[in-house]
Structures are given as C-alpha cells and as structure tokens.
C-alpha positions in Angstrom: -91.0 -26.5 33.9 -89.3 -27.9 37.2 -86.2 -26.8 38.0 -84.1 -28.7 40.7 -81.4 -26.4 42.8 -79.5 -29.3 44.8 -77.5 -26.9 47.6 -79.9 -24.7 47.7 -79.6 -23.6 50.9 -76.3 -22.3 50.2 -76.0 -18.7 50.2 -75.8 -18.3 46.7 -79.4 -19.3 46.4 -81.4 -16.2 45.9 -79.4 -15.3 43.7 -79.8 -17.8 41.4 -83.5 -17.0 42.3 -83.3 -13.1 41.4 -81.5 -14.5 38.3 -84.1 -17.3 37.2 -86.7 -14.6 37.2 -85.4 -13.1 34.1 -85.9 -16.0 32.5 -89.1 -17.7 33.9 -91.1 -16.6 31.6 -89.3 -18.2 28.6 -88.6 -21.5 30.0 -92.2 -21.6 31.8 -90.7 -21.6 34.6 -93.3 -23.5 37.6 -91.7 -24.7 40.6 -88.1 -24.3 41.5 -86.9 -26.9 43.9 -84.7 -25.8 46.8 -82.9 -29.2 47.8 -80.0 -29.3 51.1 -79.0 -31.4 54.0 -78.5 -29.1 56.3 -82.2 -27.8 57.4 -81.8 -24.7 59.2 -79.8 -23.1 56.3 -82.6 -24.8 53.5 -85.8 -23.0 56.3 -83.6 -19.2 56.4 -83.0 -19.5 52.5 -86.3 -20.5 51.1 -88.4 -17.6 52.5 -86.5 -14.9 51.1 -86.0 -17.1 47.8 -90.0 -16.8 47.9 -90.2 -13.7 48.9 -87.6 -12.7 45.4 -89.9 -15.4 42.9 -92.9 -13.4 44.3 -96.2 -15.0 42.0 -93.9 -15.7 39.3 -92.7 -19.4 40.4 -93.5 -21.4 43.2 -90.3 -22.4 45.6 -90.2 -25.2 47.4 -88.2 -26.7 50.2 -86.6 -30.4 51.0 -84.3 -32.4 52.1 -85.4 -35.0 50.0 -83.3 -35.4 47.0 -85.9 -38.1 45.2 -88.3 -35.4 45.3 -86.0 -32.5 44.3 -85.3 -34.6 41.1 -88.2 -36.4 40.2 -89.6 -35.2 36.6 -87.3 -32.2 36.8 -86.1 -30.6 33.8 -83.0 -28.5 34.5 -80.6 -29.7 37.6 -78.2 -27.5 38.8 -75.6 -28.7 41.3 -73.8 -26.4 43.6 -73.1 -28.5 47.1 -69.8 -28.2 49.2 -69.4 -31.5 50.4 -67.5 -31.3 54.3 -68.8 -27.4 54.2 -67.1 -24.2 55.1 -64.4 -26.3 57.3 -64.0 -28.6 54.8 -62.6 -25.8 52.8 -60.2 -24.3 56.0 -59.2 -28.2 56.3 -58.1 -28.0 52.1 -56.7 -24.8 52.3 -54.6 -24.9 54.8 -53.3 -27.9 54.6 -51.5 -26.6 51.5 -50.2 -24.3 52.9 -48.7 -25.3 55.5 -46.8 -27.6 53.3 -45.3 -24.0 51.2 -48.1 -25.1 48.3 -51.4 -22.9 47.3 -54.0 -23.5 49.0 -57.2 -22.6 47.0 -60.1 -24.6 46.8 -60.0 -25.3 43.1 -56.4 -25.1 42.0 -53.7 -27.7 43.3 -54.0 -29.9 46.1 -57.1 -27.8 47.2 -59.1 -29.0 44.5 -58.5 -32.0 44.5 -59.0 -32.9 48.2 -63.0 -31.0 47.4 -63.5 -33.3 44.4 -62.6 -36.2 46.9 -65.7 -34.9 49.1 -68.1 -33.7 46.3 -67.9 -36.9 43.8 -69.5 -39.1 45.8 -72.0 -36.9 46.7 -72.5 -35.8 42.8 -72.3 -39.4 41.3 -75.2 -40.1 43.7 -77.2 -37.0 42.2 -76.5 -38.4 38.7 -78.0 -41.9 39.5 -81.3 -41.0 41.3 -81.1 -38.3 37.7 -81.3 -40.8 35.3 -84.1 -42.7 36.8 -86.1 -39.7 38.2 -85.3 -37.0 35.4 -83.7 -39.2 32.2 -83.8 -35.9 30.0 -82.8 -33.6 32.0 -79.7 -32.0 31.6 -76.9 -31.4 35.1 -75.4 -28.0 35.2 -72.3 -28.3 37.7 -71.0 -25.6 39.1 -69.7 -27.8 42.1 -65.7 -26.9 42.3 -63.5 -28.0 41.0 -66.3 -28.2 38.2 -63.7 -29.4 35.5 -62.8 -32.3 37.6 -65.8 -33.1 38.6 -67.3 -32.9 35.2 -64.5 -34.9 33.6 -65.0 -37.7 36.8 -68.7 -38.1 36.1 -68.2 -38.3 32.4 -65.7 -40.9 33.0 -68.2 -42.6 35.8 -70.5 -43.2 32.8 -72.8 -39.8 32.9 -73.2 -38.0 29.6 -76.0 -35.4 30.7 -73.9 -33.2 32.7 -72.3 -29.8 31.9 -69.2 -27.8 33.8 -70.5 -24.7 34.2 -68.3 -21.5 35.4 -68.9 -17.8 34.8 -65.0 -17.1 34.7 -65.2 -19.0 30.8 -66.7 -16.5 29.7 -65.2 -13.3 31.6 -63.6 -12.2 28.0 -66.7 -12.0 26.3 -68.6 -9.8 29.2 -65.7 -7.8 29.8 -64.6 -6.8 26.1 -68.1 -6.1 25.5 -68.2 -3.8 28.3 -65.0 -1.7 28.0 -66.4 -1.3 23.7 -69.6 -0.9 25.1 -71.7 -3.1 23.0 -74.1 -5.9 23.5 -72.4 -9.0 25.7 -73.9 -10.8 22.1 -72.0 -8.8 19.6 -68.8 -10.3 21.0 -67.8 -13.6 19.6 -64.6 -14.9 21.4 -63.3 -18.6 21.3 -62.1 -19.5 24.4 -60.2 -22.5 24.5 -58.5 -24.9 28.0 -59.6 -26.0 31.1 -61.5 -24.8 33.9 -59.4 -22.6 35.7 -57.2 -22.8 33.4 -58.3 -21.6 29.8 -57.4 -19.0 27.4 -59.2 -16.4 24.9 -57.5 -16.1 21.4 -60.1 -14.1 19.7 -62.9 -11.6 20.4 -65.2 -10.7 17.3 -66.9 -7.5 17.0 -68.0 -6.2 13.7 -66.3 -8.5 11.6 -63.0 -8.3 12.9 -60.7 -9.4 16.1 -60.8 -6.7 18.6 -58.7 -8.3 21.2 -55.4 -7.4 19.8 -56.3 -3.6 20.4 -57.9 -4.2 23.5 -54.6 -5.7 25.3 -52.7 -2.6 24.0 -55.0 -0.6 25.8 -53.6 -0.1 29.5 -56.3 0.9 30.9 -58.5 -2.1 29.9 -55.6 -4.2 31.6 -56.0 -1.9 34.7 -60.1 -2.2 34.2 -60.1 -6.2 34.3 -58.7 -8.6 36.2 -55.7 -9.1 33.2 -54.2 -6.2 36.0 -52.9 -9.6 38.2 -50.4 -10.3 34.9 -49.5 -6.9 34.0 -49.5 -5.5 30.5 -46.5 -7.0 29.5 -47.2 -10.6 30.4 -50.8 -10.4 28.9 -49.5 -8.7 25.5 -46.4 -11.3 25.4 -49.0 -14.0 25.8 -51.5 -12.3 23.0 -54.6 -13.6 25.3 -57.2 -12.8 27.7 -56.2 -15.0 30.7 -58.4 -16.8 32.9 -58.1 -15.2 36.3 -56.8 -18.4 37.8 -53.9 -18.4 35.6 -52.6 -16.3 38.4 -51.7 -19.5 40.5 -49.4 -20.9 37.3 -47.9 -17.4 35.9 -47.2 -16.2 39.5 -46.5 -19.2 41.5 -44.0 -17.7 43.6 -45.9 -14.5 44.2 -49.3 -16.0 44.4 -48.0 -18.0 47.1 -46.0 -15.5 49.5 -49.5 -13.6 49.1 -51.7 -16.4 50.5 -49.1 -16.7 53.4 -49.2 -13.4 54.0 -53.0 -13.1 54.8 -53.8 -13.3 57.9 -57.0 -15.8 56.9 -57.5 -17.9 54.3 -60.2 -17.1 51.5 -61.8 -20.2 53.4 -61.6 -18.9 56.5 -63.0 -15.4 55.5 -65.8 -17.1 53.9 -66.9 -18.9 56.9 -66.5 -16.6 58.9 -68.7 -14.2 56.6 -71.9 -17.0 56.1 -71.4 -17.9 59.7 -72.5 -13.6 60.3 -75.3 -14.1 57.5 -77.1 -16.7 59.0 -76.8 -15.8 62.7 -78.0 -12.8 61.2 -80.6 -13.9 59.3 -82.6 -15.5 62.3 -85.6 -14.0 63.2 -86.1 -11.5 60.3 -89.0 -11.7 57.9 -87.8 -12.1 54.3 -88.6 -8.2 53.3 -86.4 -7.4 56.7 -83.2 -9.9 55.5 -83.1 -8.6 51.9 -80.6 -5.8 53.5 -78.5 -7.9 55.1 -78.2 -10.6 52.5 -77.1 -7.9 49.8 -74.5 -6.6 52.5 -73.2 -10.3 52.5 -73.0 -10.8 48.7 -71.7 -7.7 48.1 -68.6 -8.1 50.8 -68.0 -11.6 49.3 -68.5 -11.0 45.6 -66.3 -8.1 46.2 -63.4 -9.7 47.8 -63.0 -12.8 45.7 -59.3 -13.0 44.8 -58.4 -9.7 46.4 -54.8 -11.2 46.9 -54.1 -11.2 43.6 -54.2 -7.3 43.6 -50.4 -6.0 43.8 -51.9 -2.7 45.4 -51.9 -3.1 49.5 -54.7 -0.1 49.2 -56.8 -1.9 46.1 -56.4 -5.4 48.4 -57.8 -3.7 51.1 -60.6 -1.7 49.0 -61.8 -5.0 47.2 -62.0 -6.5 50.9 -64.4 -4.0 52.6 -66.7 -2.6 49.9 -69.2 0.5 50.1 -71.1 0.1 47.1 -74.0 -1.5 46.8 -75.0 -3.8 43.6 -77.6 -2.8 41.1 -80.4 -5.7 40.3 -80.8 -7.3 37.3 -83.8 -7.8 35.2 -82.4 -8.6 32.0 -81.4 -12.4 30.8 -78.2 -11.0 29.4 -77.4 -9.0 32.6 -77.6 -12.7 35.1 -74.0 -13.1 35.8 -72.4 -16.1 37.9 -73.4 -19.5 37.5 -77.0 -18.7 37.3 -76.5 -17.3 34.0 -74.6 -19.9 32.7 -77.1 -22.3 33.7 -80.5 -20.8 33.0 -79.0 -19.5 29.6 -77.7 -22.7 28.2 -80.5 -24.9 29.8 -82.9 -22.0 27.6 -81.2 -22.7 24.6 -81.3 -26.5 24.8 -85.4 -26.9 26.0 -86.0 -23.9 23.8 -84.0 -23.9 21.0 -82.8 -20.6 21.2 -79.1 -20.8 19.5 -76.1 -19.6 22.0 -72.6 -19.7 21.9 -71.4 -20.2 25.2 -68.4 -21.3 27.2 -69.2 -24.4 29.0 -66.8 -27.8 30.3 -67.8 -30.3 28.0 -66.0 -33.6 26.4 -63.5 -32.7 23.6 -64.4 -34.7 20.7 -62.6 -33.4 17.7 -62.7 -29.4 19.5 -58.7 -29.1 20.3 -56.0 -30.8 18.6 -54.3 -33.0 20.4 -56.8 -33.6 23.7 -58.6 -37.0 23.9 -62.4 -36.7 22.5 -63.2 -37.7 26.2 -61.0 -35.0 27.8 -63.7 -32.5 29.5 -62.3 -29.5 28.0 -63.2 -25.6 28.9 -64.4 -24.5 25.3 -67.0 -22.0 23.6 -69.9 -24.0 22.3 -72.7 -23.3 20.2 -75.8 -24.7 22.0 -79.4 -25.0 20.6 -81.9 -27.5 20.9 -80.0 -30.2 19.5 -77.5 -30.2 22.0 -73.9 -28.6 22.8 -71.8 -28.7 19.9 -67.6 -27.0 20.7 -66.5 -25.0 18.0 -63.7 -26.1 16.2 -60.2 -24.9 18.3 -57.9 -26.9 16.2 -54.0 -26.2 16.7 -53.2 -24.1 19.6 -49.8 -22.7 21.0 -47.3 -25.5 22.5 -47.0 -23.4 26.0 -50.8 -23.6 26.3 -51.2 -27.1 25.1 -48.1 -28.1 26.9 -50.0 -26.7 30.3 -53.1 -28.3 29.2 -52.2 -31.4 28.6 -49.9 -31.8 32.1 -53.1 -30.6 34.5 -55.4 -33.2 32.4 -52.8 -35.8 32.7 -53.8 -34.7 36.6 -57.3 -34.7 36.5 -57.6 -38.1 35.1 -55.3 -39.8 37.5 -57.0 -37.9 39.8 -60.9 -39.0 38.5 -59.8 -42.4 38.4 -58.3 -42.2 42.0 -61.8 -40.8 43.1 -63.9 -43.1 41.6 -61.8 -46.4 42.7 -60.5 -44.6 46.3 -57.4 -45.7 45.4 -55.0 -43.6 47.4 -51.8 -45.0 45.5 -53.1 -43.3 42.4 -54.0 -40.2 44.2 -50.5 -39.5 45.1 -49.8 -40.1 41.8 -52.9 -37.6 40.3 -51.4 -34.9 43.3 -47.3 -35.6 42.1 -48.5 -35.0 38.6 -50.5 -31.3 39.1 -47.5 -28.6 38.2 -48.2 -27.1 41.3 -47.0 -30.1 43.5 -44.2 -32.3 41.5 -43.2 -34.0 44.0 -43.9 -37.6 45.2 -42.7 -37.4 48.9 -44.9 -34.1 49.0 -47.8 -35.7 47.2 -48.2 -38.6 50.0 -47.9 -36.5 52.2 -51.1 -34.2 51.3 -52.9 -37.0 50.7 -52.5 -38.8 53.6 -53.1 -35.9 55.7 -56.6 -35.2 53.3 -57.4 -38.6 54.0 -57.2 -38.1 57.6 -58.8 -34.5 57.9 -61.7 -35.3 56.3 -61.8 -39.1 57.6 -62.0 -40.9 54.0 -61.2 -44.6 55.9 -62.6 -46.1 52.8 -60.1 -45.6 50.7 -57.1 -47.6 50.5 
C-alpha cells in the first residue's frame, strides 16, 4: 500500500508516522508519502519520520503533489493554508471585534475554510484522476466545513476525520477501565459541535452513572461545563461546546490571555524547527517530544476555571509514553489509519467520522455532512441510525448547518455577499453590520481579491 500524507511537513507528521507503524503490518503498509510546499519544513520532517518507520516502510519526500497521489491508496489531508499567521490573522481579528477567535469555531473557521478549500478541492481533482479509489481522510479544520464544501463541490470519497468524535468512547472506557472496543456510544451533531447520548458496556448504558460521578467530570474535559450543566444536559459534550454553553466566559478568557492559541502555536513550531536544524534524527527525537508534549498539553487550557490548572496544562513536566498498539494511536492518525483499515481490509469498526446524513438524524438533509458514529467495513461507511434527537440539540444543529452551507456555497462561488450572510447566520456572530465587517477585513488580511 501507498499512503499519501499531503502536509506532511507539518509538525504533526511523525506522529502520524509513530502511529502508522502499529498498523503497517495489516494494511501492507510500503511507502508513505510525505507531500508540502514549504521545503525546508518537508527536508527537517522526513528524516526523523524515517528514522521512526525504521525498515518497516519506506518514507519519501516531495513537493510534488501528482506524485504524492498517483496510485495511492489512503490520502490523508492536514494542510494549513496561509500557515501559522494565517491563523494570528483569523484569530485575532475576532477578537478584536468582542467575537471568539478560534480557528475552527465562528468567524475563525470560517475565514481557514476560505484559505484551505481551494487548496483541498485541488487535492480532490488531481485524486480522482491519480488515485480514483482511494478514499480522503480530512482532518484539515474546520474539517466539517470543509468536508460538507467538497461533498457539495461534487467529491464523494472524502471523510471528516476528528479525534474529539470520539473522545466519549476513549474516555468512558478509560475511567471503567475496559477495552476502548467494549464501549459502544452513539455520538450524534457536527464537528465541533456533537453530542454523546449513550455509552454501551456490558449490555447496558453506562453513561448515566458515569455523569453522576464527580470525579469523572473532574477527570475529563466535561470539568469546562461543570457537573451540573453536563447532568442537566444528560450528555457527554464535545469539548468545543465550551464556545456555545459559555459564550460570555469563553470569551472574557480568550481576551484575557496574553497570546492567542495561534500565537502560542507559532511561536512554539517556530522554537521546533530553529531547533531542529542541524541535529541528526536520533538527536531531534528529544526535542520533538518536548514540542508535542507542551502543545498537546496546552490545547484549550483557557477553558480550565483553575488559574493554577491553566497554568499547569501550559507548561508540562511529563513526558508521553509511546504507543505500539492500533487501539492506543490517538489524534487524527488513528482515526485515519483505523477507518482506512477497516475499509481496504474489511475489518468491521464503528467509528465517529463526518460523513453525509442520509437517513442518520431526523430532520438533517441526506447531504448535510453530519458528525455521527458509523459502522465501517469493507463495503463502505454506513451512520447508524440517530433518529429523533432533543429540540435544543437539533435546534443548535440545524442553525450552524444553516451556516456552513451558506458558507460552502460562499467558498466555492467567492461570493462575498453570501459570506456575510454564512458569517451573520453562525450563533456566534448574528449580526449583519458585524458580519461585513469580518469579512471584509478576512478578505483583506489574507488578500482574497478574487472574490467579489
């Protein structure tokens, strides 16, 4: 098998590397292709990426996206169109208008899907001539927009892929300390925005007990709510629920930091690669997992209500353990190389993955990418059956889908009177005057003169 990794010079790259070794063996794993525009970053990567696939797979290097793709049978996408400014520029911009700025929720996340759709459309053209059966894993944010653009743009063969769908699962079968497996949970929403209304272990649905437990709240990210918002609610939230739940406090938090979560991230991969230059692969290994640690460590520490946790989660000591198993590859990797097992090998999975409705959820289009457990095997991705779900939820649903495709459309025409539209619609703007002005000042950050 050929695997195609298009941004794979990015820093998450080995370890998508340390995570495809678990499963090279089962997929026959051959070549892994490390595809980026931006050279130096692609020539520091790919050693220690080779240096981590040891004899097991071969990696290989380019800037050449025909070649990255052709005869490939897995693509993962994880770019960041404008790079680490691009994100200060989305960020920021927000803010400064008293909205929250976060790459993937609100104005943020729309102005990256502006950037990365372009971009990603042109990955899913050269796909279908170069690689017709392969299937695109997306974890480029916001990977429910993007996901639901492409689909609308005419591509079937991609998949939204984010680790956070599936947080309930890992994180119930952790505190009961059983097999991630032995926990069944139907997760139903949208990226970023979905819910978990069951958790099966043993025949029966833990999750009720686990919610009354305080100190799982405490344990899991569900500590951002508080006990009494998540056992009101009767569901494990996503983590980015945050930005809906706790507008008001999410927001004085952001203004509060001295740096935005895009600023801290550039400034942390600008350290890694200055340095990274110069050492031999065995030599970086140290400082990479400094890097991923400190990052991994600190993402959304301003959702923690403790000044001391904050400041913990934001300068870690602990090191991370590696992983050798396929059920122990976290992040996108092992969404990817898990689902992209099942479907090549037909091994069965149920997974959560950001796929097209069909008749999943009541009341969403069958085209509406949705966030939604699936069962996957070699026949394809198939969402279990959601049916009816609460009017809060749906209500929530439906009015940041009724966002996304405004917003799709906007992207894939450049239309910038529907993009104020898509932006007046998100819950987190709602407001027309405010709307034109973010998008006009996107527009002219990131110097889109082809829109109109």
């Amino acid at each position: 098998m050929k695997l195609a990794l298009i941004g794979g010079g990015g820093v998450r790259a080995p370890e998508f590397v340390r995570g495809a070794l678990a499963f090279a063996a089962d997929l026959d794993l051959q070549e892994l292709w490390l595809m980026d525009i931006q050279a130096e970053r692609l020539n520091l990567m790919a050693p220690l990426c080779q240096a981590i696939a040891g004899e097991h797979f071969k990696i290989i290097a380019t800037q050449n996206l025909d070649e990255a793709l052709r005869d490939a049978a897995m693509i993962v996408t994880t770019i960041r169109a404008g790079f680490e400014q691009g994100r200060v520029l989305d960020e920021r911009i927000a803010l400064n208008h008293n909205v929250i700025g976060q790459e993937t929720t609100g104005p943020g996340g729309f102005a990256m899907a502006m950037r990365s759709v372009p971009a990603l459309i042109d990955v899913a053209e050269r796909a279908e001539v170069l690689a017709p059966t392969a299937w695109t894993f997306n974890f480029t944010n916001p990977a429910g927009l993007v996901a639901q653009t492409l689909h609308m743009a005419g591509y079937r063969r991609i998949v939204g892929i984010c680790d956070s769908a599936n947080t309930a699962q890992h994180e119930i079968a952790a505190w009961l300390k059983l097999d991630g497996d032995a926990v069944k949970t139907e997760v139903f929403g949208l990226n970023h925005l979905s819910w978990a209304r069951q958790a099966r272990a043993h025949g029966r649905n833990v999750l009720p007990e686990v919610l009354a437990d305080d100190a799982f709240i405490q344990a899991t990210h569900l500590r951002f709510f508080g006990g009494p918002l998540v056992r009101r609610l009767g569901m494990f939230l996503n983590e980015y629920l945050f930005y809906y739940y706790l507008r008001d406090v999410a927001l004085l938090r952001l203004q509060d930091e001295e740096v935005t979560r895009g600023e801290e991230v550039q400034m942390l991969n600008q350290q890694l690669f200055e340095a990274l230059r110069g050492l031999s692969p065995q030599a970086a290994f140290a400082t990479y997992d400094a890097y991923n640690q400190r990052r991994s460590a600190s993402y959304m520490a301003a959702a923690e209500a403790d000044e001391k946790l904050r400041e913990a989660r934001s300068n870690p000591t602990q090191g991370a353990a590696p992983v050798h198993q396929q059920q122990a590859v976290g992040g996108y990797a092992g969404v990817a190389l898990r689902t992209g097992l099942a479907l090549t090998q037909n091994r069965p999975l149920r997974i959560g993955l950001n796929v097209p409705n069909g008749t999943s959820i009541n009341g969403m289009r069958p085209d509406d990418v949705v966030e939604v457990t699936c069962e996957v095997d070699g026949s394809g991705i198939h969402p279990i059956h959601i049916g009816d779900i609460p009017e809060a939820q749906y209500l929530l649903m439906r009015a940041v889908k009724h966002y996304e495709r405004l917003a799709a459309e906007a992207m894939l025409k450049r239309d910038k009177i529907t993009a104020i539209e898509a932006m007046a619609a998100h819950p987190l703007v709602g407001s027309y005057p405010l709307a034109e002005t973010l998008v006009t000042e996107y527009l002219a950050a990131h110097k889109l003169e082809s829109w109109h």
